[in-house]
C-alpha positions in Angstrom: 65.7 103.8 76.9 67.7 106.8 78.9 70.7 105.9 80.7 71.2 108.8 83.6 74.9 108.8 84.3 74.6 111.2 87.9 78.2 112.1 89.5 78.6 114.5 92.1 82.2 113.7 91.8 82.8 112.9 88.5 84.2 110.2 86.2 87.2 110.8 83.9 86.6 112.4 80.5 88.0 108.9 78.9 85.7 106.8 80.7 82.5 109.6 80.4 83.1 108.9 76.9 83.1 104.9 76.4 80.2 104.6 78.6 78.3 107.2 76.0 80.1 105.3 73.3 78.5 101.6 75.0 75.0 103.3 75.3 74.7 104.9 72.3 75.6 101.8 70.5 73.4 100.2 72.4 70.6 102.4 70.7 69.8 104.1 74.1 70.0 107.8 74.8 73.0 109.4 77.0 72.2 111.7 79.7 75.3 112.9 82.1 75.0 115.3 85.5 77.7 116.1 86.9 79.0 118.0 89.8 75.1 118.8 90.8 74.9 121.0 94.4 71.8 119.3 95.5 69.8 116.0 95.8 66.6 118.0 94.0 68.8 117.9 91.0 69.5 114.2 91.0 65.6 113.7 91.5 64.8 116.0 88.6 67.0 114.2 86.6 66.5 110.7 87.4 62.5 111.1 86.6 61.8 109.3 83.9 65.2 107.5 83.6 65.1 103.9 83.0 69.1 103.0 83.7 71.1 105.0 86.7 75.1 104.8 87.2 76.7 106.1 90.2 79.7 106.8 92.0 79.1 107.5 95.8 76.1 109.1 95.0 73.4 108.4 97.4 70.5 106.3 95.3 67.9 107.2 98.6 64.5 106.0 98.8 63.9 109.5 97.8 65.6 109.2 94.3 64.5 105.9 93.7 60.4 106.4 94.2 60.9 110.0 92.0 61.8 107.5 88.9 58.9 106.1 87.8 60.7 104.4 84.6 63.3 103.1 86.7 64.8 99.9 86.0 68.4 99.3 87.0 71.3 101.2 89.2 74.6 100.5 89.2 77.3 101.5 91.4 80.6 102.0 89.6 82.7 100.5 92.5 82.5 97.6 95.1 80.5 98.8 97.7 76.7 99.4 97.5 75.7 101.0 100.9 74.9 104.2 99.4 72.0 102.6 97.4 68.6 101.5 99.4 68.6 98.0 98.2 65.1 98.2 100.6 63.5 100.2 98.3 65.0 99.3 95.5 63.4 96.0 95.4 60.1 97.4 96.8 60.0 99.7 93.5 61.1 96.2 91.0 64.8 98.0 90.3 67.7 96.0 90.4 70.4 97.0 92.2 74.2 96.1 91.2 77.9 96.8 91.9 81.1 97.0 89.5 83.5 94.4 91.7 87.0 93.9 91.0 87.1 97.2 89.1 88.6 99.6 91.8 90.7 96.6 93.6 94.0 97.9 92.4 94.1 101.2 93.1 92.3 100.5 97.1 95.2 97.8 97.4 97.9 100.8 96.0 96.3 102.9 98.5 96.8 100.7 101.3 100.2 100.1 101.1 101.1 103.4 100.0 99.6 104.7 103.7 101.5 101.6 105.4 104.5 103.1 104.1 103.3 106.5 104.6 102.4 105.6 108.7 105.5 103.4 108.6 108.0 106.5 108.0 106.3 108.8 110.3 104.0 110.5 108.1 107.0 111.8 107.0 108.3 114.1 109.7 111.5 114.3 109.2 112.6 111.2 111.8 113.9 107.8 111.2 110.7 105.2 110.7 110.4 102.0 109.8 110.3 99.3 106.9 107.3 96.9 106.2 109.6 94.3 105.5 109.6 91.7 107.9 106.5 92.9 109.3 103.3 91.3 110.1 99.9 91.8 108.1 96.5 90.6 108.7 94.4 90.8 105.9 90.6 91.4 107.3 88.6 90.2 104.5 90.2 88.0 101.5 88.2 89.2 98.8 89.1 91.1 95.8 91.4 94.1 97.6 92.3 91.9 100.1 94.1 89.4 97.8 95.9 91.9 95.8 97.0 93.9 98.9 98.1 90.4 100.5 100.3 89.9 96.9 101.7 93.6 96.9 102.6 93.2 100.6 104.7 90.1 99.6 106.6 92.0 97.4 107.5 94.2 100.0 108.7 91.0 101.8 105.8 91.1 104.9 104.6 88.2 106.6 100.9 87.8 105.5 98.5 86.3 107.0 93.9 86.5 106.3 90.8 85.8 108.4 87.9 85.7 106.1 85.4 82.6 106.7 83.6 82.8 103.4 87.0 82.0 101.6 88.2 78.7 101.3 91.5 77.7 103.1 93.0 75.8 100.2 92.2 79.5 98.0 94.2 82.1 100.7 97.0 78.7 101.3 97.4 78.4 97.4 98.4 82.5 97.3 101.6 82.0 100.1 99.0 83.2 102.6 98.3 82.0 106.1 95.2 81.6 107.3 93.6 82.1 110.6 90.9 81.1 111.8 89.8 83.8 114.1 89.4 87.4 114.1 90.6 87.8 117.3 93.9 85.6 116.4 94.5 87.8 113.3 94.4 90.8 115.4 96.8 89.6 118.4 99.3 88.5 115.7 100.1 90.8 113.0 101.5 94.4 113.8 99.3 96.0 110.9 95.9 94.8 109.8 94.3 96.0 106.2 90.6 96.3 106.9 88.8 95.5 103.9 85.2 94.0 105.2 81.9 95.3 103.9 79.4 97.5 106.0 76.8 95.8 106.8 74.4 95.2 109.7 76.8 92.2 111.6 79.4 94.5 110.6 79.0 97.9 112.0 80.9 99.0 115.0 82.2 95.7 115.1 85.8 96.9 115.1 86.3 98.0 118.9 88.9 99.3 120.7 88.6 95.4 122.8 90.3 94.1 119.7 92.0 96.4 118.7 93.8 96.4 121.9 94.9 92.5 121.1 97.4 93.7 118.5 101.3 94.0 119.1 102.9 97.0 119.8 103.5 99.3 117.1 100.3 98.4 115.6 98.5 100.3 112.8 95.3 99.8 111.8 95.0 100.4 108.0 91.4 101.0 107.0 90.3 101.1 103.0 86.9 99.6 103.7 84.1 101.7 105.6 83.8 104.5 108.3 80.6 102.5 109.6 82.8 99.2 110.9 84.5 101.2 113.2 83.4 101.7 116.7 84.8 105.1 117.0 84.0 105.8 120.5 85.8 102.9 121.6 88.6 103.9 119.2 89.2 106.9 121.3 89.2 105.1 124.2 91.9 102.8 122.5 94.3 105.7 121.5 94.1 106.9 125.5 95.3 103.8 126.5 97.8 102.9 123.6 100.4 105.0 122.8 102.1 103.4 120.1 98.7 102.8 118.1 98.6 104.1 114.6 94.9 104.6 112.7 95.1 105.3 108.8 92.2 105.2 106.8 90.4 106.6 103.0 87.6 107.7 105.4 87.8 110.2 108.1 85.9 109.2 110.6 83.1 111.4 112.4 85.0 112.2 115.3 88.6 112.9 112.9 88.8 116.4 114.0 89.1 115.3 117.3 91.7 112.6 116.4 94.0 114.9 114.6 93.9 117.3 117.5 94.4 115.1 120.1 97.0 112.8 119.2 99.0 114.4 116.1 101.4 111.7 114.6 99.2 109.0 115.0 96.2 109.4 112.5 95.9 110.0 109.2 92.7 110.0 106.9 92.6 111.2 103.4 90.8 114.7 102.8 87.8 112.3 100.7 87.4 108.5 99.7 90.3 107.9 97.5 90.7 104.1 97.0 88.9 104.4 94.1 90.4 107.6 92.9 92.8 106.5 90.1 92.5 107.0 86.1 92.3 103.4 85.2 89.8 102.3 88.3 87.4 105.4 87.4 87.7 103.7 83.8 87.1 100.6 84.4 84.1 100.7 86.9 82.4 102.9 84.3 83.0 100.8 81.8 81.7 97.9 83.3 78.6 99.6 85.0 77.8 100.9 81.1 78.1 96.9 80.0 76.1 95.3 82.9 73.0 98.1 81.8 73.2 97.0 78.3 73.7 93.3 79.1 70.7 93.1 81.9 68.5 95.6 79.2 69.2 93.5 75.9 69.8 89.8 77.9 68.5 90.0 81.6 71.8 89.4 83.1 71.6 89.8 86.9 75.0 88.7 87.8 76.3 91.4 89.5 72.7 91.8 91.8 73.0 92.8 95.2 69.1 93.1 96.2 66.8 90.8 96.1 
């Protein structure tokens, strides 16, 4: 049984070596790429793999029909967009993520740019607190409910939109709920975007709702470039001044952005929600112990194909 560990950006040394420790206990063997330039690489190497762990790797159809022995992927992370869960299932591999692993350090991330958009980006002029301040959590999942706590502590007025989460669960946390997206927009002067991309999804953040937010707004995206009409976006930063867009994904257009309104964009130079020591431990970790677990017991808990 060969467990393929492929990372064009890679995992810490610490968490490289519990997953080898988890597989070689396990009785399987340990293969690691790192840092490869190319996707002919990741195809050579995934060949006659059985077991495939990623990061934001890009599990194609390509990679996936090139492994004939392949069994299971899994995404260290919360997202899973970057595998084709189409033909994944076609080809009998199950797909799964690592959720709840990375959820503290995207929620760390968030505030940290509130605070960061908050004060100006730092440019030497007098911002603004958070306290007191109106947030919208967009999505009450994992991130969102630790960013909705950690914004609390910072003495914000928090409020969610998210109807796959029951009221009585975002009411018991000090949380408002709405019941609208448009609602949460028009009322809270910062909104954390947290919601998956997905086909009802994409694009579906327009510059029409955007507009509905108060003046001052910022619009604090850790989720996905995809949900963002960008287009529209520009449109919306035309019209609005005072609109501020932060995000761990530059968008496709964020050249553009940056040159044409300076002070009121900021994206981070890659994805870096995920990007702390413990979250790159833990997602590994887990990704290792779901292989093992789904290998030794069939465990398909964490599936996200069908």
């Amino acid at each position: 049984m060969k467990v393929l560990v492929a990372t064009e950006k890679p995992f810490a040394a610490e968490a490289v070596n519990e997953i080898k420790k988890i597989v070689d206990e396990a009785g399987y063997e340990f293969v690691l790429l790192e840092k490869y330039e190319n996707n002919s690489q990741l195809i050579e190497a995934v060949a006659d793999a059985d077991a495939l762990i990623i990061r934001s790797d890009n599990a194609t159809k390509e990679v996936i029909d090139s492994a004939n022995n392949l069994k299971i992927i899994v995404r260290a992370g919360a997202g899973y967009d970057n595998i084709d869960l189409e033909a994944a299932t076609a080809k009998g591999v199950v797909a799964m993520n690592t959720p709840g692993q990375n959820s503290n350090a995207v929620a760390e991330l968030a505030l940290g740019m509130m605070i960061y958009s908050a004060r100006g980006f730092f440019n030497g002029k007098s911002g603004t607190e958070l306290k007191g301040k109106t947030l919208g959590i967009h999505a009450y999942g994992n991130v969102g409910r630790l960013v909705a706590g950690l914004a609390k502590g910072f003495g914000m007025e928090v409020s969610a939109f998210d109807p796959f989460v029951s009221a009585d669960k975002i009411e018991a946390d000090g949380v408002k709920v709405i019941t609208s997206v448009e609602d949460l927009y028009s009322k809270n002067q910062y909104i954390s975007l947290n919601i998956p991309a997905t086909p009802e999804t994409k694009k579906s953040i327009t510059a029409d709702l955007l507009s509905k937010m108060p003046e001052g707004a910022t619009l604090v995206n850790t989720a996905r470039k995809e949900v963002i009409d960008e287009d529209s976006l520009v449109t919306l930063f035309e019209k609005r001044q005072d609109f501020k867009y932060v995000s761990d994904i530059a968008p496709d257009n964020a050249g553009m952005l940056l040159e044409k309104f300076p002070g009121r964009v900021y994206f981070t130079p890659k994805k870096m929600g995920a990007q702390t020591e413990e979250a790159n431990i833990n997602a590994g970790i887990a990704a290792a112990r779901q292989i093992v677990s789904f290998i030794e017991n069939g465990d398909t808990t964490f599936k996200v194909n069908k």
